[in-house]
C-alpha positions in Angstrom: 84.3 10.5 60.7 85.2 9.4 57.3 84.1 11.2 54.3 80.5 9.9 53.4 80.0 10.4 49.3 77.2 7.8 48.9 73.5 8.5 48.5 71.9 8.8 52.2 68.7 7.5 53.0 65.6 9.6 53.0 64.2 9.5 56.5 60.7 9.7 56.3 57.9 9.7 59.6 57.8 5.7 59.2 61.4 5.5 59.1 62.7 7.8 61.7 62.8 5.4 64.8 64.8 3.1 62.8 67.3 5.6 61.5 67.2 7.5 65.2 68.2 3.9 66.3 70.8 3.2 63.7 72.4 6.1 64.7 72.3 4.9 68.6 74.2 1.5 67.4 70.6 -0.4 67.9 69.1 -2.0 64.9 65.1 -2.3 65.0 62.6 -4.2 63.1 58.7 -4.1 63.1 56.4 -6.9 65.1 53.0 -7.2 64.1 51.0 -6.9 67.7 47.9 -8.8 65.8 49.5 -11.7 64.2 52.9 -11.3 66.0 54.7 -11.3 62.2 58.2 -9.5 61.8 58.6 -7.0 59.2 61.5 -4.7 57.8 61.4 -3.1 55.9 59.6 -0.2 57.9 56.1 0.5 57.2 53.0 1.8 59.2 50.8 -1.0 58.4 51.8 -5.1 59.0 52.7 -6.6 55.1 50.8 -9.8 56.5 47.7 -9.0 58.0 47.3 -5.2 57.2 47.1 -4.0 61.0 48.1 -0.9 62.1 49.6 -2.1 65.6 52.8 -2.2 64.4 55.6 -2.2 67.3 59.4 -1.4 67.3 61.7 -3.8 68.8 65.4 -4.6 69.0 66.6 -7.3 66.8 69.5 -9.0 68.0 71.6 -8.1 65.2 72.5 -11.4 64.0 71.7 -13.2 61.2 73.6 -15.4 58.2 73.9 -14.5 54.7 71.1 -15.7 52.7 72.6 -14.8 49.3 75.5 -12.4 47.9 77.6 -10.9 45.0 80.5 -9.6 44.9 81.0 -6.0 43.0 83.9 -5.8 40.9 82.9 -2.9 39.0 80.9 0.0 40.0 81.9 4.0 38.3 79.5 6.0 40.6 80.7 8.2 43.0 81.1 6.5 46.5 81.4 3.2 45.0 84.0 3.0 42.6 86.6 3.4 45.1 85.1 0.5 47.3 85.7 -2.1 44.5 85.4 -5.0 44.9 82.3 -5.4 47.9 79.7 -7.4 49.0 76.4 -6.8 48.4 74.3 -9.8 50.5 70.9 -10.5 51.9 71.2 -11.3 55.6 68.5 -13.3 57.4 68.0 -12.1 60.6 67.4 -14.3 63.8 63.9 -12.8 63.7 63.2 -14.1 60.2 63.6 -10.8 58.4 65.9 -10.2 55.8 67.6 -7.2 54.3 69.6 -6.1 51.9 73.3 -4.7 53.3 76.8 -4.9 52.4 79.3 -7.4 54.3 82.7 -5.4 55.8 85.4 -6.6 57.3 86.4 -9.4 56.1 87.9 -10.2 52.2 84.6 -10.5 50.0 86.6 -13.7 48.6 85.8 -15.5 52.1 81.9 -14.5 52.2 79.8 -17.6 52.0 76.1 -18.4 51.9 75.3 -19.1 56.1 78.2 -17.5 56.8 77.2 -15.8 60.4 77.1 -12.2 60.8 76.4 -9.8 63.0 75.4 -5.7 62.9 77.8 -3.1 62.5 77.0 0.7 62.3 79.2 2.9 59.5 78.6 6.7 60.8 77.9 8.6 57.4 77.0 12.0 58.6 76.5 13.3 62.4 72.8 12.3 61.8 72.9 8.9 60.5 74.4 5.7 60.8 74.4 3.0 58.3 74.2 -0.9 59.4 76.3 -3.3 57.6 77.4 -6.4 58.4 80.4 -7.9 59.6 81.9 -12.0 60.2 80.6 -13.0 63.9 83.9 -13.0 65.7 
């Protein structure tokens, strides 16, 4: 495992599934059992309706990127040495989108509707981080 000196994310009773998932290799999203809406991020209440009945389910992990920049410059600890990435916003197949980096490929070649799908980075022995990578 590689040396991790980013931030990690605060795992909280709303997040835990989806970071005890992450570190599985499964990426999850919320479904709305009322109004049958995707969500992420997670949250214990339905962003559309306000329901409670909010359900986990596997996303398939594929998506395109909606939007991007590339980072050439970036002095904090854990980043600087990572210059120059890709910060996007990947639309999932579900309809959600979030906010990841793109890996493995050269952030030249990134492209708006580029197709991606889920990788996991393993930061600590507790948690996994999902970032995208090129289909194929």
């Amino acid at each position: 495992m590689p040396d991790w000196n980013k931030p990690l994310p605060t795992i909280s009773g709303e997040t835990k599934p989806y970071w005890d998932m992450c570190r599985r290799g499964q990426l999850l999203i919320q479904k709305c059992g009322r109004c049958d809406e995707y969500q992420f991020y997670p949250r214990g209440i339905c962003a559309n309706c306000w329901s409670e009945d909010i359900q986990w389910i596997a996303a398939s992990g594929k998506g395109t990127v909606w939007t991007f920049t590339v980072t050439y410059q970036n002095r904090t600890p854990g980043f600087a040495q990572e210059v120059p990435y890709v910060l996007a916003l990947v639309e999932l197949e579900e309809g959600v989108r979030m906010f990841t980096n793109i890996v493995e490929c050269d952030p030249q070649e990134v492209t708006i509707g580029m197709p991606v799908e889920v990788t996991f980075v393993q930061a600590t022995a507790e948690v996994s981080i999902p970032y995208f990578k090129p289909v194929g």
